[in-house]
C-alpha positions in Angstrom: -52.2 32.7 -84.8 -53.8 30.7 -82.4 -56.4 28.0 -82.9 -59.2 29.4 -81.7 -58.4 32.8 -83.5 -58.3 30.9 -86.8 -61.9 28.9 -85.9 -63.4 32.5 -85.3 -61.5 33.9 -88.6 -63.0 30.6 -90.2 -66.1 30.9 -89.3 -66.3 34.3 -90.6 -64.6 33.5 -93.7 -67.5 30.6 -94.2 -70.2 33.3 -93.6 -69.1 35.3 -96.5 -67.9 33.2 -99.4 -68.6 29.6 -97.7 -64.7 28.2 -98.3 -63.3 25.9 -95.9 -60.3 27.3 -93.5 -57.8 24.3 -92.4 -58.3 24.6 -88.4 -55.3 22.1 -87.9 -53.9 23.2 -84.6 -50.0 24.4 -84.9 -46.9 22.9 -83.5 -46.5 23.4 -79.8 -45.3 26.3 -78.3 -41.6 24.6 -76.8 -41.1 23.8 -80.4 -42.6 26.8 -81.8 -39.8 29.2 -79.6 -37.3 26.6 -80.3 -37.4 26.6 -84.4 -38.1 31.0 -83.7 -34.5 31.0 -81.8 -32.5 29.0 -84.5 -34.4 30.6 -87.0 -32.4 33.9 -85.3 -29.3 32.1 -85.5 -28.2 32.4 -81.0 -27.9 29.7 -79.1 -29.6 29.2 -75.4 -26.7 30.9 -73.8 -27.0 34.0 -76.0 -30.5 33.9 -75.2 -29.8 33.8 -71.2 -27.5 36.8 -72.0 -30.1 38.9 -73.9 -33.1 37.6 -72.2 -31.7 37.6 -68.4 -33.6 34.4 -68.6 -31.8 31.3 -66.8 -30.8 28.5 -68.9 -32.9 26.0 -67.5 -36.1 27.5 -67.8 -35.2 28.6 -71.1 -34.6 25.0 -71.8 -38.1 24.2 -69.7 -39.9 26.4 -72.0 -38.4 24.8 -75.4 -39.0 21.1 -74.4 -42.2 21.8 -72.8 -41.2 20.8 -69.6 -43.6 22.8 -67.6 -42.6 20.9 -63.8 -39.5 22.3 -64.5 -40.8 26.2 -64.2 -41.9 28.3 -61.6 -45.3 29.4 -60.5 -47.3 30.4 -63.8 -47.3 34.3 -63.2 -43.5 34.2 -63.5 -43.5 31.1 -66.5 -46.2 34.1 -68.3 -43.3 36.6 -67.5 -41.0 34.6 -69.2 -42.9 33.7 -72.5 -44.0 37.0 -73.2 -40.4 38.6 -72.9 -39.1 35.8 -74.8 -41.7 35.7 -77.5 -40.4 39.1 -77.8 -37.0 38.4 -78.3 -37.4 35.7 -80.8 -39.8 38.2 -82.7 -43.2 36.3 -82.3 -46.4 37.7 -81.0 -46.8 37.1 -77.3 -49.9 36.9 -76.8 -50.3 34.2 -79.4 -47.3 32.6 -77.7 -49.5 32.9 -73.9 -53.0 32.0 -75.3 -51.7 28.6 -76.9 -49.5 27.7 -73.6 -52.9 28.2 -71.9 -54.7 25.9 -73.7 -52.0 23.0 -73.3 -51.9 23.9 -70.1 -55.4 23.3 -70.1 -55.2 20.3 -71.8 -52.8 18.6 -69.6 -55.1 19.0 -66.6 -58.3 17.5 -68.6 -56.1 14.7 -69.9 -57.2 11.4 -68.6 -55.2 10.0 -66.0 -54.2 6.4 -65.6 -56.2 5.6 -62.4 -53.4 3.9 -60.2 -55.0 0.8 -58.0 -53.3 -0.2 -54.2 -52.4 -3.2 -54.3 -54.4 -5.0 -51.8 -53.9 -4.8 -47.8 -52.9 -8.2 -46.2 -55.4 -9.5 -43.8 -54.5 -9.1 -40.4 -55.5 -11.5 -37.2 -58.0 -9.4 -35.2 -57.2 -8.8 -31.9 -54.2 -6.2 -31.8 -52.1 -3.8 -33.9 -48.8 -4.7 -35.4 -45.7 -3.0 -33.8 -43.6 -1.5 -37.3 -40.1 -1.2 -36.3 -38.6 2.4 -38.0 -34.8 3.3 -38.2 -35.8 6.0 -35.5 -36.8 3.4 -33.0 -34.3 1.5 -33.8 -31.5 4.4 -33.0 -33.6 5.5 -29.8 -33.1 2.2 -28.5 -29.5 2.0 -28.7 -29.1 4.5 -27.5 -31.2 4.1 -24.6 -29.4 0.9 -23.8 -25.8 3.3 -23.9 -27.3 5.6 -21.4 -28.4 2.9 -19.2 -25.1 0.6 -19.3 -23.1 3.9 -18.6 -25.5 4.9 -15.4 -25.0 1.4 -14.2 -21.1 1.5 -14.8 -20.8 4.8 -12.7 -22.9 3.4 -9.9 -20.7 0.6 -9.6 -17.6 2.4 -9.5 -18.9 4.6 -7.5 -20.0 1.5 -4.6 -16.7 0.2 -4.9 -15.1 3.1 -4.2 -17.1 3.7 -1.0 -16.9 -0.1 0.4 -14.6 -0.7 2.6 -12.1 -3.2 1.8 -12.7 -6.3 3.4 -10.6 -8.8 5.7 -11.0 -11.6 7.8 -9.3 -14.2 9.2 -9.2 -17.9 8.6 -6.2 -18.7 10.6 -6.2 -19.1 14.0 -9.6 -19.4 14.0 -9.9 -16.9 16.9 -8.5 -13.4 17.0 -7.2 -14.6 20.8 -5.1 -17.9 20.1 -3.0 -19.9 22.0 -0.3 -22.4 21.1 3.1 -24.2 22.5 4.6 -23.9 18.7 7.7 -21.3 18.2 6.0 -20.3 14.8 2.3 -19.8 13.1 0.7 -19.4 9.6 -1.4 -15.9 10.0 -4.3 -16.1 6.9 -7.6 -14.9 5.8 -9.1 -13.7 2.7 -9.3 -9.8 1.4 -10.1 -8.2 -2.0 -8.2 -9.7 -5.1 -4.8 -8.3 -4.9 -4.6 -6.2 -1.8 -1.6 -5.9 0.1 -1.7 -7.1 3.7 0.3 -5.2 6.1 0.9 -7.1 9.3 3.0 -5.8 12.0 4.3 -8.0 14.8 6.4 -7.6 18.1 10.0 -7.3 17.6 9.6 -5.0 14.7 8.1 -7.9 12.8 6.9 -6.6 9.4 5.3 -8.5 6.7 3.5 -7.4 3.3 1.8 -10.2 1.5 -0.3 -9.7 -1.1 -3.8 -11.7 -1.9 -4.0 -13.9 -4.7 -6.6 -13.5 -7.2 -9.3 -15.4 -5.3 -8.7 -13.1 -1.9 -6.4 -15.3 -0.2 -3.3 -14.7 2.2 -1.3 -15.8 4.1 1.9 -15.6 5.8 4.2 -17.5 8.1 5.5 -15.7 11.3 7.7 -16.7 14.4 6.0 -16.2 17.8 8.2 -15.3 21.2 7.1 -17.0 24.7 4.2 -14.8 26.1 1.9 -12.7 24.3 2.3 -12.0 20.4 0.1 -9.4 19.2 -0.1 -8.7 15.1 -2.0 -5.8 13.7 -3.5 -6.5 10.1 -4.6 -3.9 7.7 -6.0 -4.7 4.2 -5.1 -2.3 1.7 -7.0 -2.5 -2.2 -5.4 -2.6 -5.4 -7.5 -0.4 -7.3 -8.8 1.9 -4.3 -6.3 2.2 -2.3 -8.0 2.5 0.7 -7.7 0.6 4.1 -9.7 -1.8 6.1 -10.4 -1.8 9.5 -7.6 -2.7 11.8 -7.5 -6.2 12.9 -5.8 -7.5 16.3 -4.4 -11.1 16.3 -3.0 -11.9 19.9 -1.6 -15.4 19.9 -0.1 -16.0 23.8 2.6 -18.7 23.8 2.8 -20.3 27.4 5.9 -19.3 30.0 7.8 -21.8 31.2 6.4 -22.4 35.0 8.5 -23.9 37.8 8.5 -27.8 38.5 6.2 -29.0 41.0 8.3 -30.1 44.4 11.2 -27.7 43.5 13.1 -26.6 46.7 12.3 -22.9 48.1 15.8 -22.4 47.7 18.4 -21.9 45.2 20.2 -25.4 43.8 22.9 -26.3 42.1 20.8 -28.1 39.6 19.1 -26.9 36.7 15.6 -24.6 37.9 13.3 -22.6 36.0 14.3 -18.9 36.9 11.0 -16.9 38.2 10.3 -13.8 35.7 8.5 -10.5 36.3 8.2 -8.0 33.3 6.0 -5.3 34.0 4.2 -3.5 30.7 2.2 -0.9 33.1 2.8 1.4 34.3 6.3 2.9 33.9 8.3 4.3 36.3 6.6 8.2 37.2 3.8 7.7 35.2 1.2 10.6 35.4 -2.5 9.6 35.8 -5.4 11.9 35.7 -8.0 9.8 36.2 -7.2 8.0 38.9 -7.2 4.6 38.0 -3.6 2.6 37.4 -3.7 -0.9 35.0 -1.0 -2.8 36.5 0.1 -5.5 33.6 2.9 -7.5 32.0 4.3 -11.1 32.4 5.8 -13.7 34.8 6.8 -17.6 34.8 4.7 -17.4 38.2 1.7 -18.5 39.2 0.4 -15.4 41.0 1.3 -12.2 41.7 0.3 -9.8 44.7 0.2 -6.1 44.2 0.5 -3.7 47.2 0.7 0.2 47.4 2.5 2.8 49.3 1.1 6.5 50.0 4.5 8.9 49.3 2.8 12.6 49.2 1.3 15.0 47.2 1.7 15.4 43.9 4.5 17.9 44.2 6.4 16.0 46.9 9.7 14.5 46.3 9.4 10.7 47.2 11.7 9.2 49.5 14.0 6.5 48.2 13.2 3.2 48.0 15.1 0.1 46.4 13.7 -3.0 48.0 10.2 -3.8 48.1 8.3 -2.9 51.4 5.0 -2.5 52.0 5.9 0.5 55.0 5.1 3.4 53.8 8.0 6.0 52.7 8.7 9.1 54.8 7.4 11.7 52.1 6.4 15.7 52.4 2.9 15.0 52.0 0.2 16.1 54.9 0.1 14.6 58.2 -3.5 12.8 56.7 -2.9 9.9 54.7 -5.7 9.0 51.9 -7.3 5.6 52.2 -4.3 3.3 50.8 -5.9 0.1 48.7 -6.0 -3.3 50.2 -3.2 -5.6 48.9 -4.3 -7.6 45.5 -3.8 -11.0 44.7 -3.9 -11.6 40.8 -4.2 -14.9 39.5 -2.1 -15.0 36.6 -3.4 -16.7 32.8 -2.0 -19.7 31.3 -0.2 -17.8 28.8 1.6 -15.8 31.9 0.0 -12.2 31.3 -1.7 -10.3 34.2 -3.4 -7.4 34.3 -5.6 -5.6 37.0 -6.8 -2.0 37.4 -6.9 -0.1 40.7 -8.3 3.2 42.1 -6.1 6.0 43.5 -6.9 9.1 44.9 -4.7 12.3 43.8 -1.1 11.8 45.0 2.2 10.1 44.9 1.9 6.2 45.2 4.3 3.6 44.8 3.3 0.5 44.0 5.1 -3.1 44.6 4.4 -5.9 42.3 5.4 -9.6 43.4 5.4 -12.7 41.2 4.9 -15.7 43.3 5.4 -19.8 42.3 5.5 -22.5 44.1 9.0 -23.4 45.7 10.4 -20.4 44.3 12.3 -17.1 45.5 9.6 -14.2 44.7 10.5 -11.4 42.6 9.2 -8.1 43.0 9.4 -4.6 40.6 8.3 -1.5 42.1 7.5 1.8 40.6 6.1 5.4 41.0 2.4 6.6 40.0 1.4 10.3 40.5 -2.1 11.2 40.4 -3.1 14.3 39.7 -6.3 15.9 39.9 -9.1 14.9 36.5 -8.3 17.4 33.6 -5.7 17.9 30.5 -2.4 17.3 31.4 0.3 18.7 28.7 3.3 16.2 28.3 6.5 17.0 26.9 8.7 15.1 25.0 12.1 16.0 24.2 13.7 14.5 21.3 18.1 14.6 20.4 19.9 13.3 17.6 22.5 11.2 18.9 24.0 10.6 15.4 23.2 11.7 11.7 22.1 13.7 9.9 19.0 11.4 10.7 15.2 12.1 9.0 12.8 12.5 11.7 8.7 13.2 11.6 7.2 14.2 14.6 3.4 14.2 15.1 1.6 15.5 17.7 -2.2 14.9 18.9 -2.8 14.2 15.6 -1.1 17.2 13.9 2.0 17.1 12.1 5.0 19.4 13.7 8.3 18.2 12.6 9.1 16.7 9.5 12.9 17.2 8.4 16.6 16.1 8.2 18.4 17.0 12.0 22.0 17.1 12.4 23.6 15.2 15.4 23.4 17.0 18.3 20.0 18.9 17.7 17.6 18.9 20.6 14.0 19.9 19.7 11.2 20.1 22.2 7.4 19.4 21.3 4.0 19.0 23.8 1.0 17.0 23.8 -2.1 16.4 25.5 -2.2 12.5 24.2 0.7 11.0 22.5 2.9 11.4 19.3 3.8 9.7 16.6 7.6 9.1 15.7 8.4 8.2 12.2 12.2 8.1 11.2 15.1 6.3 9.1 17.5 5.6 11.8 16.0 4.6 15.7 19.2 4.2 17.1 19.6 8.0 16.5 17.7 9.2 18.8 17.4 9.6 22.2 13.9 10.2 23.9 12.8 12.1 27.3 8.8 11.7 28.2 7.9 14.3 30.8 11.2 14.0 32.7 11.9 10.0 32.0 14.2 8.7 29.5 12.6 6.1 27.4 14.5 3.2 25.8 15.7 3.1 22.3 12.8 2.7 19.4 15.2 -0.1 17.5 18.9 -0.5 16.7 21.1 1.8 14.1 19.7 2.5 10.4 16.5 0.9 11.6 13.4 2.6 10.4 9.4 3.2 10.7 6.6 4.9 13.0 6.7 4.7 16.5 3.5 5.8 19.0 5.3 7.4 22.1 2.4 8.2 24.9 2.5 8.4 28.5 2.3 5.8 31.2 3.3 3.0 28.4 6.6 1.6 26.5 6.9 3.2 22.9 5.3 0.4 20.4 5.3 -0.1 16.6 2.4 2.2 14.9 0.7 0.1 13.1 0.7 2.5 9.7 3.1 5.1 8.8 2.5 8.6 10.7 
């Protein structure tokens, strides 16, 4: 019976025969089921069984633990079937959780006071750092390190690697010394490929601060070295660079007779570089170059025919011109040319020819000195593309041999001795093999000399109107 049901009953009970009814409020309902269920004799997980009721709320509703329940419609739903099951009247059981319900929520509370805010400067808010700032940060800073280390990669990748020279101190040098230090400075580490005359090959490598060098002999006359700069880490090349250091010829003594003596003379030299002997030209224009221990040289030409003609024979110097099939009108035949010759003895002079057969005699003057001469054939054909061909034969073997032509690659294998393979160009080729004593070239009709000696190797660029000469990379 509730407490309000026994004020009413008292009340009534005071109306008729005026005796007292004790309105002491019963024990509370947790404690009211719990003495019901051990008055039944089950424990709470017989009672979860039976009653379908979970543990913990049974529990809840036993210790009065109210937080511990659900919403109140369902905590009703479970009082009233487990007031049944413990045999007590449920709606005695509902109307007293009501009131202590009630009476929790009028209960005074203890009125909790904030502790006091610190006084703050006026003038500006105070930044709070929070762990979420905190992780945003870092890990802005990650994002911005890696964008930074991918740019940087990426500019070194596209730079090209550097190299200059410190010694000589001009890419055109001159010296009386048999020998020269070649040095400069280059990315940390990179390999410096240098190729000289004579086959000269050198590979020194930079040292940590960019610095190389390397010693290398020079020959009388010109010496020109080709330097490349290859990186470490990139692997890619610098730009070419062209050292030319000239060594001076020996010139004749002043007041030397005209004529040969028994005593000891300077002999007069004439090497000519250019051009060869039937070089084709298409443009017209012939570069006449190479050497001499003179002092100046005179350059004539000769008018031998057409194109097609067959030139007459010639095996002195003369500047008569040859009996030759041509027409019965000879082109205008350029004056005679005198060419002063440098102090490192290297000439060079260009001259205009119009389409035909041309021989041209080159003389090497000095003073009280027999002159020297060299003379050679030029055909020039009308201005267009002019297919050369080259004919290659293995002399011994097997020998490795890469052919590349124009730029495009059309031979690359292992020929047996004997083979004879033909290829054509409009430019030049590019001879790479193991063994230059091997093989035997034929440019357009003319056989070239050898590349090197037996078991020699590297790249060789063969084009027309010049002497084969060291590439200065691998084809």
């Amino acid at each position: 019976m509730s407490a309000r049901q026994q004020l009413r009953l008292g009340n009534r009970r005071l109306g008729r025969d005026r005796n007292p009814v004790e309105t002491t409020l019963g024990p509370p309902v947790g404690e009211t089921l719990q003495l019901a269920r051990e008055r039944k004799g089950v424990d709470l997980y017989r009672a979860e069984r039976d009653t379908k009721i979970r543990l913990r709320y049974l529990s809840a509703l036993e210790d009065g633990d109210y937080a511990e329940l659900p919403a109140p419609v369902y905590t009703k739903g479970f009082l009233r079937n487990y007031a049944i099951y413990l045999g007590l009247d449920p709606d005695d059981i509902l109307e007293r959780w009501r009131e202590e319900m009630e009476q929790q929520r009028t209960a005074t509370r203890v009125a909790v006071i904030p502790p006091p805010m610190p006084i703050v400067e006026p003038g500006g808010r105070r930044l709070h750092l929070t762990p979420s700032m905190v992780v945003a940060g870092l890990v802005g800073v990650v994002v911005i390190l890696f964008v930074g280390y991918i740019g940087i990669q990426l500019l070194r990748f596209a730079a090209v690697t550097p190299l200059s020279l410190t010694n000589p101190p001009d890419v055109i040098w001159q010296t009386t010394d048999s020998s020269i230090t070649l040095a400069g400075t280059s990315s940390p580490g990179a390999r410096i490929h240098i190729t000289g005359p004579g086959d000269q090959i050198f590979d020194p490598v930079a040292s940590a601060a960019g610095a190389w060098q390397q010693r290398v002999s020079l020959a009388r006359g010109e010496n020109t070295f080709h330097i490349v700069a290859i990186d470490r880490e990139t692997q890619r090349e610098s730009a070419a660079l062209v050292v030319t250091v000239n060594v001076p010829l020996p010139l004749p003594s002043p007041g030397a007779s005209a004529t040969p003596s028994t005593g000891p003379q300077t002999q007069l030299t004439l090497t000519l570089a250019s051009p060869i002997e039937g070089q084709v030209i298409t443009d017209g224009r012939v570069t006449v170059s190479g050497t001499t221990t003179g002092n100046r040289v005179r350059i004539t030409s000769t008018y031998l025919g057409t194109p097609d003609s067959t030139p007459a024979p010639s095996d002195e110097p003369s500047s008569t011109p040859a009996p030759s099939a041509g027409p019965t009108s000879t082109p205008n035949i350029p004056p005679a040319k005198e060419v002063t010759v440098g102090s490192s003895g290297a000439f060079n002079e260009t001259l205009d020819f119009t389409p035909g057969r041309w021989q041209l005699t080159v003389i090497s003057y000095a003073t009280d000195q027999v002159p020297v001469a060299r003379q050679v054939t030029v055909i020039v054909e009308e201005a267009g593309p002019v297919t050369h061909h080259l004919v290659v034969t293995i002399q011994n073997g097997p020998t490795y041999i890469k052919i590349v032509a124009d730029g495009s690659r059309v031979l690359n294998a292992t020929l047996a001795a004997g083979t004879t393979r033909e290829f054509t160009a409009t430019n030049q080729w590019c001879v790479r093999t193991d063994n230059a004593g091997a093989l035997n070239l034929v440019l357009d009709g003319l056989t070239l000399d050898a590349l090197g000696g037996d078991g020699q190797g590297g790249s060789w660029i063969v084009k027309s109107g010049i002497a084969p000469v060291r590439a200065p990379r691998q084809c």
